[in-house]
C-alpha positions in Angstrom: 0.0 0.0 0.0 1.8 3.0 -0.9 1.3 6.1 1.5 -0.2 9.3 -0.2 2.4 12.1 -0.5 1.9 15.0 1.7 2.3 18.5 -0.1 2.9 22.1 1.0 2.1 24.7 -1.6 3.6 28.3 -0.8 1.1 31.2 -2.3 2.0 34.6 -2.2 0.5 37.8 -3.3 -0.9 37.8 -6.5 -1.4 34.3 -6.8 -4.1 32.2 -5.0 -5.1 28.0 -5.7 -8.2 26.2 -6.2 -8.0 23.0 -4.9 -9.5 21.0 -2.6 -6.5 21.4 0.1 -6.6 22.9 3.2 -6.0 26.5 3.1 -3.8 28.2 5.9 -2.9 32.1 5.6 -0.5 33.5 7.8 0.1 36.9 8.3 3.0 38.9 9.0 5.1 36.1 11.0 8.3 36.5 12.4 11.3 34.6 11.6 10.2 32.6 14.6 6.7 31.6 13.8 7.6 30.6 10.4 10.3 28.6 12.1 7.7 26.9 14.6 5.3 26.5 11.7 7.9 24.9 9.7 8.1 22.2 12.6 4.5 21.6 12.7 4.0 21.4 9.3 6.6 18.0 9.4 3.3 16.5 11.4 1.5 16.9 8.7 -1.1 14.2 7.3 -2.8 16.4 4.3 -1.6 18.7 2.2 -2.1 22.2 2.5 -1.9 25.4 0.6 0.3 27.9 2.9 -0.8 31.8 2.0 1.8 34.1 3.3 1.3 37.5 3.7 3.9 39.6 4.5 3.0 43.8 3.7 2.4 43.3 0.1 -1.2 43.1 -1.5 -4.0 44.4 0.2 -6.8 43.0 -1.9 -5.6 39.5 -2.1 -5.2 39.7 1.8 -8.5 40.5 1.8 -9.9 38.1 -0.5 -7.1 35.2 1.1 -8.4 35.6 4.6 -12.3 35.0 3.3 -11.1 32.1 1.6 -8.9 30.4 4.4 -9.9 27.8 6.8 -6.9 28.8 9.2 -6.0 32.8 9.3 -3.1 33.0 11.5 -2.2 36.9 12.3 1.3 38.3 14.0 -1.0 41.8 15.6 3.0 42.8 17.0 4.3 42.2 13.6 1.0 44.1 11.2 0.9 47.6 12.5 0.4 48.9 9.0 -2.8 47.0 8.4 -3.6 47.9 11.9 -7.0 49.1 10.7 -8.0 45.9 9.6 -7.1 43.5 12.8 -10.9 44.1 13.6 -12.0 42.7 10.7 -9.9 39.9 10.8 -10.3 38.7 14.1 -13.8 38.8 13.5 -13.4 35.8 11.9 -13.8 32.2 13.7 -11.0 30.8 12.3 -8.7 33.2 12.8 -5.6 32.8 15.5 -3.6 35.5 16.8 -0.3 36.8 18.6 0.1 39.4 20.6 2.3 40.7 23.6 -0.2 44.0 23.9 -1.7 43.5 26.9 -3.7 47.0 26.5 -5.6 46.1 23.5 -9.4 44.0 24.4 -8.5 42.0 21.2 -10.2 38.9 23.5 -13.6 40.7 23.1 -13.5 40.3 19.6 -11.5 36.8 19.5 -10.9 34.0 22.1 -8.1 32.3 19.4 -5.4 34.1 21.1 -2.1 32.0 21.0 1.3 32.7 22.5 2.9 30.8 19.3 2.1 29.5 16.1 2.2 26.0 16.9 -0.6 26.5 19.9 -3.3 27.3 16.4 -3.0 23.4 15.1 -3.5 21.6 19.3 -7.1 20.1 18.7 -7.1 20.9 15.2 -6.0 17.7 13.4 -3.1 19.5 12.1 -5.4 20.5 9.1 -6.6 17.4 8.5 -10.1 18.8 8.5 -12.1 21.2 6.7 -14.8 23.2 8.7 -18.2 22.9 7.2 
Protein backbone atom coordinates (compact mmCIF):
# COMPACT_ATOMS: atom_id res chain seq x y z
CA UNK A 1 0.00 0.00 0.00
CA UNK A 2 1.76 3.00 -0.95
CA UNK A 3 1.32 6.10 1.49
CA UNK A 4 -0.17 9.33 -0.17
CA UNK A 5 2.43 12.12 -0.55
CA UNK A 6 1.87 15.02 1.75
CA UNK A 7 2.31 18.54 -0.10
CA UNK A 8 2.89 22.14 0.98
CA UNK A 9 2.13 24.66 -1.57
CA UNK A 10 3.60 28.28 -0.76
CA UNK A 11 1.08 31.17 -2.28
CA UNK A 12 1.98 34.64 -2.18
CA UNK A 13 0.47 37.75 -3.27
CA UNK A 14 -0.88 37.82 -6.48
CA UNK A 15 -1.41 34.25 -6.78
CA UNK A 16 -4.10 32.20 -4.98
CA UNK A 17 -5.08 28.02 -5.73
CA UNK A 18 -8.19 26.23 -6.20
CA UNK A 19 -7.99 23.03 -4.85
CA UNK A 20 -9.45 20.97 -2.63
CA UNK A 21 -6.49 21.39 0.13
CA UNK A 22 -6.57 22.92 3.24
CA UNK A 23 -6.00 26.53 3.14
CA UNK A 24 -3.75 28.24 5.93
CA UNK A 25 -2.90 32.09 5.57
CA UNK A 26 -0.45 33.53 7.82
CA UNK A 27 0.12 36.92 8.34
CA UNK A 28 2.97 38.86 8.95
CA UNK A 29 5.07 36.09 11.01
CA UNK A 30 8.33 36.47 12.43
CA UNK A 31 11.34 34.58 11.62
CA UNK A 32 10.21 32.64 14.60
CA UNK A 33 6.73 31.65 13.84
CA UNK A 34 7.59 30.61 10.41
CA UNK A 35 10.27 28.59 12.06
CA UNK A 36 7.75 26.93 14.57
CA UNK A 37 5.33 26.46 11.70
CA UNK A 38 7.92 24.90 9.69
CA UNK A 39 8.10 22.16 12.59
CA UNK A 40 4.45 21.56 12.66
CA UNK A 41 4.03 21.36 9.25
CA UNK A 42 6.63 17.96 9.37
CA UNK A 43 3.32 16.47 11.38
CA UNK A 44 1.47 16.90 8.70
CA UNK A 45 -1.11 14.22 7.27
CA UNK A 46 -2.76 16.37 4.28
CA UNK A 47 -1.58 18.69 2.22
CA UNK A 48 -2.12 22.23 2.48
CA UNK A 49 -1.94 25.39 0.61
CA UNK A 50 0.34 27.86 2.88
CA UNK A 51 -0.82 31.76 2.01
CA UNK A 52 1.75 34.09 3.29
CA UNK A 53 1.28 37.55 3.71
CA UNK A 54 3.93 39.55 4.49
CA UNK A 55 2.98 43.78 3.74
CA UNK A 56 2.41 43.27 0.13
CA UNK A 57 -1.15 43.14 -1.49
CA UNK A 58 -3.99 44.39 0.19
CA UNK A 59 -6.77 43.01 -1.95
CA UNK A 60 -5.61 39.47 -2.11
CA UNK A 61 -5.22 39.65 1.77
CA UNK A 62 -8.46 40.53 1.81
CA UNK A 63 -9.94 38.06 -0.52
CA UNK A 64 -7.13 35.21 1.11
CA UNK A 65 -8.35 35.61 4.64
CA UNK A 66 -12.28 34.99 3.30
CA UNK A 67 -11.06 32.14 1.59
CA UNK A 68 -8.89 30.36 4.38
CA UNK A 69 -9.89 27.78 6.76
CA UNK A 70 -6.93 28.83 9.16
CA UNK A 71 -5.95 32.77 9.27
CA UNK A 72 -3.05 32.97 11.47
CA UNK A 73 -2.20 36.93 12.32
CA UNK A 74 1.26 38.27 13.96
CA UNK A 75 -1.04 41.77 15.61
CA UNK A 76 2.95 42.82 16.96
CA UNK A 77 4.30 42.23 13.61
CA UNK A 78 1.05 44.11 11.23
CA UNK A 79 0.90 47.59 12.55
CA UNK A 80 0.43 48.87 9.01
CA UNK A 81 -2.82 47.00 8.40
CA UNK A 82 -3.60 47.95 11.95
CA UNK A 83 -6.96 49.07 10.70
CA UNK A 84 -7.95 45.85 9.56
CA UNK A 85 -7.13 43.49 12.75
CA UNK A 86 -10.91 44.08 13.56
CA UNK A 87 -11.98 42.65 10.75
CA UNK A 88 -9.88 39.91 10.82
CA UNK A 89 -10.30 38.68 14.05
CA UNK A 90 -13.81 38.78 13.47
CA UNK A 91 -13.44 35.79 11.95
CA UNK A 92 -13.82 32.15 13.74
CA UNK A 93 -11.01 30.78 12.25
CA UNK A 94 -8.68 33.23 12.82
CA UNK A 95 -5.64 32.77 15.54
CA UNK A 96 -3.55 35.55 16.83
CA UNK A 97 -0.26 36.76 18.64
CA UNK A 98 0.11 39.41 20.55
CA UNK A 99 2.32 40.70 23.62
CA UNK A 100 -0.18 43.98 23.95
CA UNK A 101 -1.71 43.54 26.93
CA UNK A 102 -3.71 46.98 26.46
CA UNK A 103 -5.62 46.06 23.49
CA UNK A 104 -9.43 43.98 24.37
CA UNK A 105 -8.52 41.99 21.21
CA UNK A 106 -10.22 38.94 23.52
CA UNK A 107 -13.59 40.67 23.09
CA UNK A 108 -13.49 40.34 19.56
CA UNK A 109 -11.54 36.78 19.47
CA UNK A 110 -10.87 34.04 22.06
CA UNK A 111 -8.10 32.29 19.41
CA UNK A 112 -5.38 34.06 21.12
CA UNK A 113 -2.06 32.03 20.96
CA UNK A 114 1.29 32.71 22.53
CA UNK A 115 2.90 30.84 19.33
CA UNK A 116 2.11 29.55 16.13
CA UNK A 117 2.24 26.01 16.92
CA UNK A 118 -0.61 26.54 19.85
CA UNK A 119 -3.26 27.26 16.39
CA UNK A 120 -3.04 23.35 15.14
CA UNK A 121 -3.49 21.64 19.28
CA UNK A 122 -7.05 20.05 18.67
CA UNK A 123 -7.06 20.87 15.16
CA UNK A 124 -5.97 17.69 13.35
CA UNK A 125 -3.06 19.50 12.14
CA UNK A 126 -5.42 20.47 9.14
CA UNK A 127 -6.59 17.43 8.51
CA UNK A 128 -10.13 18.77 8.51
CA UNK A 129 -12.06 21.16 6.70
CA UNK A 130 -14.82 23.21 8.73
CA UNK A 131 -18.20 22.87 7.20
Amino acid sequence: MMSKEVKMNLITAPDTLQNENIGVLLINPTEEDKATFNKVALELKSSINLYLYQDSDIEWLIDVVKMADYVFINIDNSRNIEWLHGWILNYSKTFYLTTQDHMPYNKINVNKVYDIAQMVEGENYFEERET
